[in-house]
C-alpha positions as CSV (number, residue, x, y, z in Angstrom):
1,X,46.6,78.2,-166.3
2,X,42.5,77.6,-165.6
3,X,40.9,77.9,-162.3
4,X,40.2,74.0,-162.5
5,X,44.4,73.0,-163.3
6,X,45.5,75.7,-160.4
7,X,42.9,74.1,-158.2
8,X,43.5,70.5,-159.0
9,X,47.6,71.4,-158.4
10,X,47.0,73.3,-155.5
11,X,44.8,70.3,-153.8
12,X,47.3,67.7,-154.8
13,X,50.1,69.8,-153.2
14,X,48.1,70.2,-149.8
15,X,47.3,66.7,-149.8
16,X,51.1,65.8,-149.7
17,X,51.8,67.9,-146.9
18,X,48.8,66.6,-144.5
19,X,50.5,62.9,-145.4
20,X,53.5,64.0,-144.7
21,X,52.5,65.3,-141.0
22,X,50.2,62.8,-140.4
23,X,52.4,61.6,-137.9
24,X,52.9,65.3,-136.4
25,X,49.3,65.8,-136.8
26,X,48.1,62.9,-134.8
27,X,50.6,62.9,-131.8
28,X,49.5,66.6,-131.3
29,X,45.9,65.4,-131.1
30,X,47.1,62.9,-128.6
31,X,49.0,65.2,-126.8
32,X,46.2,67.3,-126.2
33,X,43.8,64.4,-125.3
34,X,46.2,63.0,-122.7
35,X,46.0,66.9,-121.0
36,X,42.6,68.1,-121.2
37,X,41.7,72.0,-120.3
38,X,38.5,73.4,-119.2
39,X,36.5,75.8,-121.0
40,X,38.9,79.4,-121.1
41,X,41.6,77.6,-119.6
42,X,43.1,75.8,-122.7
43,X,46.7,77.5,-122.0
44,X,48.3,74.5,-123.4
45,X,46.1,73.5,-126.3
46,X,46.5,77.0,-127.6
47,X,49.7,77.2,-127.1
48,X,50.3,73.9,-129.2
49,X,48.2,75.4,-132.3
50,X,49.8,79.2,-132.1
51,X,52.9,77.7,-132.3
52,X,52.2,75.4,-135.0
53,X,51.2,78.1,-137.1
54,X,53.9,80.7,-136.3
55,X,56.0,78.0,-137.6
56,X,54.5,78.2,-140.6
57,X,54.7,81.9,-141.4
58,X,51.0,83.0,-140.3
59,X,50.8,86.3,-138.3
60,X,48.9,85.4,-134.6
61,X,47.0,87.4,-132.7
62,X,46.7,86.4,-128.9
63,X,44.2,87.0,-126.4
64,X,41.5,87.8,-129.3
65,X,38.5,90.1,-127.8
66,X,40.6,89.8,-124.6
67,X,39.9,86.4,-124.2
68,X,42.8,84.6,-122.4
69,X,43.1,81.7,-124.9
70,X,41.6,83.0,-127.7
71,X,43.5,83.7,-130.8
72,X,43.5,84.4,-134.6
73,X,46.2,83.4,-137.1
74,X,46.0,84.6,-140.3
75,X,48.3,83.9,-143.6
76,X,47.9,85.8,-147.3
77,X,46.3,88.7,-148.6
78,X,44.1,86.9,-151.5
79,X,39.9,87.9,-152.2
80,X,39.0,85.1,-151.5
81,X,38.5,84.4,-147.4
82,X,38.3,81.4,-145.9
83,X,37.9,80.9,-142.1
84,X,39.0,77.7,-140.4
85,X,37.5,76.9,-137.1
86,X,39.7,75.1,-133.9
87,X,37.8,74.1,-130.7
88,X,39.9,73.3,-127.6
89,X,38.0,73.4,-124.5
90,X,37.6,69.5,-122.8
91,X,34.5,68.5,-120.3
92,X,34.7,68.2,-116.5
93,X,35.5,64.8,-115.4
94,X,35.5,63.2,-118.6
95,X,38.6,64.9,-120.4
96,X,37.8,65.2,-124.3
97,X,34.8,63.2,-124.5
98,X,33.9,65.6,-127.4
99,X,36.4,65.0,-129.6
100,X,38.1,68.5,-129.8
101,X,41.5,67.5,-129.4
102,X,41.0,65.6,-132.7
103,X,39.0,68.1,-135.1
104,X,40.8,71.1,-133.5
105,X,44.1,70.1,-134.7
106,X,42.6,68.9,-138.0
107,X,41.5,72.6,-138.6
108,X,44.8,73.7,-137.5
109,X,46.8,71.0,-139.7
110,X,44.1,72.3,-142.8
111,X,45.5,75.8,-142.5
112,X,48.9,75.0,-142.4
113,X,48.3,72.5,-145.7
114,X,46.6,75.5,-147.2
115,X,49.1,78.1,-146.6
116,X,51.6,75.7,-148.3
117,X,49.3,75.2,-151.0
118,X,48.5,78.2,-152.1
119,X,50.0,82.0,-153.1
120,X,49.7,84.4,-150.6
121,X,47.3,86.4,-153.5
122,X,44.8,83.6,-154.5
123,X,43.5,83.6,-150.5
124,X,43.1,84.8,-146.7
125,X,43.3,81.9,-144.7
126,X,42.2,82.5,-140.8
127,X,42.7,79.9,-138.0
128,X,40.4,81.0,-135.5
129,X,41.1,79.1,-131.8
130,X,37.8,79.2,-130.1
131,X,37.6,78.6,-126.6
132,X,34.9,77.1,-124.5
133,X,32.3,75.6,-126.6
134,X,31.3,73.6,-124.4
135,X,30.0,76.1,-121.7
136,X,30.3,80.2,-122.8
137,X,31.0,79.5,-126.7
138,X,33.6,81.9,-127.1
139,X,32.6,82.1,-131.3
140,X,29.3,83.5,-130.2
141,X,31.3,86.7,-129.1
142,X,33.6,86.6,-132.4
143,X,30.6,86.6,-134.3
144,X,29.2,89.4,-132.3
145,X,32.2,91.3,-132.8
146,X,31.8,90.9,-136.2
147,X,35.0,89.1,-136.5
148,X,33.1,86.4,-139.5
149,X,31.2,88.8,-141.4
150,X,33.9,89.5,-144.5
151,X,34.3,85.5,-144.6
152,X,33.2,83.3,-147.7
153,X,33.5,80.5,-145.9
154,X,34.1,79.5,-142.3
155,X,34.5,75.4,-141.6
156,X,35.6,72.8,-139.2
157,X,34.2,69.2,-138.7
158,X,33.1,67.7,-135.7
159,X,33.7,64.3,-134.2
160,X,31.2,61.8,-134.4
161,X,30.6,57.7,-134.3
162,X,29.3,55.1,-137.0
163,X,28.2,57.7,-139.7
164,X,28.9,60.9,-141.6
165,X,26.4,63.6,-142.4
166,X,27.0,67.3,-144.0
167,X,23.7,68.9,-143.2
168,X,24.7,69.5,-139.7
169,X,21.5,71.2,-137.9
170,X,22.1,72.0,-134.1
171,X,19.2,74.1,-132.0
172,X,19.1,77.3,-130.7
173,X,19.5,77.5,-126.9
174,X,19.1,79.6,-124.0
175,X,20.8,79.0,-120.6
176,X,18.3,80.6,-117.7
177,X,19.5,80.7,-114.4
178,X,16.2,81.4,-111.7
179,X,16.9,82.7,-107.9
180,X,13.8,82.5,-105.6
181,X,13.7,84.7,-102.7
182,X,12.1,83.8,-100.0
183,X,11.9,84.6,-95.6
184,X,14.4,82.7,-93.7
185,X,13.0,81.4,-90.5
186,X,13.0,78.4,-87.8
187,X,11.7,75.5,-89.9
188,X,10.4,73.8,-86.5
189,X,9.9,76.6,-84.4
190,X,8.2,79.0,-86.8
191,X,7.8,77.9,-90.0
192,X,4.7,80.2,-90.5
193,X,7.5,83.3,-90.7
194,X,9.1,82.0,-92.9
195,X,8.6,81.7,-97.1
196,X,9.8,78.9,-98.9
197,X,12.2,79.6,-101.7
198,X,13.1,75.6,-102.1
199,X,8.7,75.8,-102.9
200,X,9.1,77.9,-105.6
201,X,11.8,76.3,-106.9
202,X,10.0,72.6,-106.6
203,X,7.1,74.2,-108.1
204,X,8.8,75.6,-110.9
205,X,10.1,72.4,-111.8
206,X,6.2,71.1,-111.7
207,X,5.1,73.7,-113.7
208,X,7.4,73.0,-116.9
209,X,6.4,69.8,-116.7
210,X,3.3,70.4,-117.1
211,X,4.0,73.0,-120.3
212,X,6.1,70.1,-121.8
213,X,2.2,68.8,-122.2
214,X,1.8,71.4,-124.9
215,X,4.8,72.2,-126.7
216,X,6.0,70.4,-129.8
217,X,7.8,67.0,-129.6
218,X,11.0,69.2,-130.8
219,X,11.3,71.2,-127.6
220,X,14.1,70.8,-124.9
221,X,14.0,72.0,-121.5
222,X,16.5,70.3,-118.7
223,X,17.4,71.8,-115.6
224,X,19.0,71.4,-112.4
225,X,18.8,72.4,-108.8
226,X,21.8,74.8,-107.9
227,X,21.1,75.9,-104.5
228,X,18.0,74.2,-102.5
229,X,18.8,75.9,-98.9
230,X,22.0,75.8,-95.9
231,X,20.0,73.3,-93.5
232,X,16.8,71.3,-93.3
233,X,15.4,73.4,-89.8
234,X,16.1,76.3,-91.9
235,X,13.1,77.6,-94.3
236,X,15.2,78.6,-96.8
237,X,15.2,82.3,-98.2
238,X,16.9,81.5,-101.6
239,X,17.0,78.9,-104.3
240,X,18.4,78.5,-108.1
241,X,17.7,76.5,-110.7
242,X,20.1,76.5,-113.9
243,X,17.8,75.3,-116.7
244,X,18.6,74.6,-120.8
245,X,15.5,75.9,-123.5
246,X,15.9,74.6,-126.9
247,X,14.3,74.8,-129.5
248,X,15.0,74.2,-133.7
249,X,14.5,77.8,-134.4
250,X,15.3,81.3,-132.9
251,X,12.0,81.8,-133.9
252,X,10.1,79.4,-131.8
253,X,12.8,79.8,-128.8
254,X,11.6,83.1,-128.3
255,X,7.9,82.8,-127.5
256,X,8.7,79.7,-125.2
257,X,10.7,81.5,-123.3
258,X,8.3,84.0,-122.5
259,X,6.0,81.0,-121.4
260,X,8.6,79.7,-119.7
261,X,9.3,82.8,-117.2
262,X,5.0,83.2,-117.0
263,X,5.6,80.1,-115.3
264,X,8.5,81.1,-112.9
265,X,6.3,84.6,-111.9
266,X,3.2,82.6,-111.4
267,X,5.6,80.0,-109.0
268,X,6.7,82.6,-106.9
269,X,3.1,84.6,-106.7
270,X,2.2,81.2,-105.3
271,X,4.5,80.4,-103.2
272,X,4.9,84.2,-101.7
273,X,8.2,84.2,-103.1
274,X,10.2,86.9,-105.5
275,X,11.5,85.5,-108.2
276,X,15.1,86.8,-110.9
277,X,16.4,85.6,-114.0
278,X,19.6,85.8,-115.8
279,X,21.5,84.3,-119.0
280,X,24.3,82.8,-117.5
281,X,25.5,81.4,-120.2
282,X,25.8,82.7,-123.9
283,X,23.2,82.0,-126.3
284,X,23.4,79.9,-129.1
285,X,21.2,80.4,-132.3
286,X,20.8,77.1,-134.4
287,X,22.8,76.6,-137.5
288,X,21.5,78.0,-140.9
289,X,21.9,75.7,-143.5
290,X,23.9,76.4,-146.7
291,X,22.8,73.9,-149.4
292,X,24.9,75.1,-152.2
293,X,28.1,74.5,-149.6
294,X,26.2,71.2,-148.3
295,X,26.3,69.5,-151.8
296,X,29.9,70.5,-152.6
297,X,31.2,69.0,-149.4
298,X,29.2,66.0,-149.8
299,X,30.8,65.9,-153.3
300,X,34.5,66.3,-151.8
301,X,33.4,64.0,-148.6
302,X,32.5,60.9,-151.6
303,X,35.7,61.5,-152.9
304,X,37.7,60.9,-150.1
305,X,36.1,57.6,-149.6
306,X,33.3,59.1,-146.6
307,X,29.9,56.6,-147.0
308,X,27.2,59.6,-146.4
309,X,24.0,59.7,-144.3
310,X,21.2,61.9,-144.1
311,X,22.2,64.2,-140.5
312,X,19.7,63.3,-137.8
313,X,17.8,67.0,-137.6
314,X,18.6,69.2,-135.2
315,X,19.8,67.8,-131.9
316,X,22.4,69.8,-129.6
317,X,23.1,73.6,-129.5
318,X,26.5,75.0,-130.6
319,X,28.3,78.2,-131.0
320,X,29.0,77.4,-134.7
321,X,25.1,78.3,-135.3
322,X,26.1,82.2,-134.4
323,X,28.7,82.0,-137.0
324,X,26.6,80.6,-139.7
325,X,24.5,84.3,-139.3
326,X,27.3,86.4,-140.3
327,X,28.5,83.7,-143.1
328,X,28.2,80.6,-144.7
329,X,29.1,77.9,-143.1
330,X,29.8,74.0,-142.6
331,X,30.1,71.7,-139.8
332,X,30.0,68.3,-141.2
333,X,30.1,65.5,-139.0
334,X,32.5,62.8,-139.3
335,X,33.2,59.4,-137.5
336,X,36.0,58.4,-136.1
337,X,34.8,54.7,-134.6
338,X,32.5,52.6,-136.7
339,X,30.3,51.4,-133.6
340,X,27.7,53.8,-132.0
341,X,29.6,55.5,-128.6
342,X,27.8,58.3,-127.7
343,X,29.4,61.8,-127.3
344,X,30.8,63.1,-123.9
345,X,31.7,60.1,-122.4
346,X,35.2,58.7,-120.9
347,X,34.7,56.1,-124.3
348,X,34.4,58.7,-126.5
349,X,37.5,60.6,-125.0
350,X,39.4,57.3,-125.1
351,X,38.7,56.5,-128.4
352,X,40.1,59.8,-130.1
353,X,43.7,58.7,-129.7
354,X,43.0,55.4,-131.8
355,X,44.0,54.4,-135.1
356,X,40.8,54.6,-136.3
357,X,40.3,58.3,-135.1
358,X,43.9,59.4,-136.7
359,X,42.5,57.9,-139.8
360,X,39.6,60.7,-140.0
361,X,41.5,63.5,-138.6
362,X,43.9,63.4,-141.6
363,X,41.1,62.8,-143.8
364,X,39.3,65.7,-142.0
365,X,41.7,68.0,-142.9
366,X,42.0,66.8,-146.1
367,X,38.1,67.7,-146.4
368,X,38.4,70.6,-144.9
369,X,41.5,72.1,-147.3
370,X,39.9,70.7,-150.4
371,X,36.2,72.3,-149.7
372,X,38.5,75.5,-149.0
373,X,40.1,75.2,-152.5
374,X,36.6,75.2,-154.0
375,X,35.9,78.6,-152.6
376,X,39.0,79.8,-153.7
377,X,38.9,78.6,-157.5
378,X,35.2,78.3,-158.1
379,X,33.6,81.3,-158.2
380,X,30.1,80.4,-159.5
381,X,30.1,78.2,-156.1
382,X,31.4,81.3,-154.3
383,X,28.4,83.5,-155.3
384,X,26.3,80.4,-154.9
385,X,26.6,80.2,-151.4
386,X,26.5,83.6,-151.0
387,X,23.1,83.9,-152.2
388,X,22.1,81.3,-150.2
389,X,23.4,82.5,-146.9
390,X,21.7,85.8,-148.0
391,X,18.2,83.9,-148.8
392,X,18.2,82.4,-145.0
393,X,19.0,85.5,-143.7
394,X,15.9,87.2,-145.7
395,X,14.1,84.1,-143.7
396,X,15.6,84.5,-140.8
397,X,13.4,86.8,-138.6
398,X,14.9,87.3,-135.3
399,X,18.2,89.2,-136.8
């Protein structure tokens, strides 16, 4: 039998199953809307997709780099490795306003249609459950530890509205939080004792605005206030800011950061302050495209019936762009409403338990299994992306 017959076979017999648990499919994704879970909280969610897949004869591993809800479930011993990504985590307030109740359990319900698919020799299929993209980006670690670097392929989709796009481009981010130290003293009473760590907060805020005068259109910096003093007759002796730098590059992230903290030591020599910094949040490098992968999932997308747009450029910062530096990878994005509704909103959370968002999860996954099965048979596409992923690397100057 040919690569291209054992493919063909192979696809239609995943296909079948994903129709056959549509039903299954969609009232997980459902369930998991209706009882959203917090960044490294997601007891429930993983529990839901382990046992799914220990159902279906893949060996889990629980708590992965002693993460409480991170996991890895793995089925076969083929060459051929593909990774399948699940992301769990909701946001505050809002429940699943990003749509990971839906595209996790697709990449959970793409495994499962692989692993009935295919001999346990033609491929290793991993279902990675990633915690907390939304705040500490739990695959940032994985890919740290190494955990994607003998992968050909790691994939999920991500939800979207009104169009679909393959060449996903997200930026790199940093998350900075500042503390200002300062002299408390009467506010009223003495205010000359005292030194203002509120000032060197405001002033910091001032200052950035005035860099955003000579950076390029591209550049992202947001912040907040996190702590601006205890009581207004109190000068107060500390402030934090929690700010947001991003960029499209690694490469250009770096030397605006270094501006950026010019800007908090020159705040606090002006304000007679002392001024800290810290990442408090992982760091997220931007996703490196993979053109050879790009065009075959644009070519499995058309088939399914998916009307394609050129992606928007880089807007957003993930934890999938750490992966795509220790392998290729994909994160198409794919509607599930055909009106605009923007992303992290109580809408958007609402409208992942429609018909019309059931209809692209199983369709998802059906993208998903059948861009997998391309790996797997296609070995000129194999090395293809390989060699790309190896070219942006060679490019890639921060690493």
């Amino acid at each position: 039998m040919t690569n291209h017959v054992r493919q063909e076979q192979a696809l239609a017999e995943a296909f079948r199953f994903l129709e056959d648990h549509r039903e299954a499919a969609c009232a997980m994704s459902d369930r998991i809307g209706d009882n959203p879970e917090l960044g490294g909280e997601e007891i429930n969610t993983s529990g839901e997709f382990k046992r799914a897949l220990l159902d279906w004869g893949f060996q889990v591993e629980d708590r992965l780099l002693g993460l409480k809800t991170a996991f890895r479930g793995t089925w076969g011993h083929g060459p051929v490795r593909i990774a399948l990504l699940a992301e769990m985590d909701a946001l505050p307030e809002i429940g699943h306003g990003c749509g990971h109740n839906l595209h996790g359990t697709a990449s959970v319900f793409a495994a499962l249609a692989l692993a009935k698919a295919l001999n346990p020799s033609e491929a290793t299929i991993t279902l990675f459950g990633t915690p907390a993209e939304e705040t500490q980006g739990a695959k940032a670690a994985m890919a740290d530890a190494g955990l994607f670097d003998q992968e050909d392929l790691a994939l999920m989709f991500h939800c979207c509205s009104k169009v679909n796009f393959v060449d996903y481009r997200s930026m790199a981010m940093d998350s900075l939080e500042f503390t200002f130290t300062g002299q408390t003293s009467h506010a009223a009473a003495a205010p000359w004792e005292g030194r203002n760590a509120l000032n060197g907060v405001n002033l910091f805020f001032h200052s950035l605005d005035m860099l955003r005068q000579h950076v390029k259109p591209s550049v992202r910096m947001h912040g907040i206030v996190t702590l601006g003093g205890t009581a207004p007759n109190v000068v107060p002796g500390e402030a934090r800011t929690h700010w947001y730098f991003r960029c499209p590059t690694r490469e250009e992230l770096n030397p605006l950061l270094e501006r950026v903290l010019n800007c908090a030591r020159g705040c606090a020599m002006a304000t007679e302050t002392q001024v800290s910094w810290r990442n408090n949040e992982t760091s997220f490098d931007d996703m490196m495209p993979n053109p050879p992968a790009e065009e075959a999932m644009g070519e499995v997308l058309k088939d399914l019936g998916f009307n394609l747009s050129k992606g928007p450029g880089p807007s957003g910062s993930t934890d999938v762009g750490n992966v795509s530096r220790r392998c290729p990878a994909l994160q198409p994005e794919l509607a599930i409403w055909d009106d605009p509704v923007p992303l992290h909103t109580r809408e958007f959370a609402r409208i992942t338990k429609t018909p019309r968002a059931h209809q692209t999860l199983i369709q998802g996954a059906k993208a998903l299994a059948a861009m997998a099965m391309r790996v797997v048979f296609q070995d000129h596409l194999r090395e293809r992306m390989h060699r790309a992923f190896l070219d942006s690397k060679g490019n890639d100057r921060t690493d």
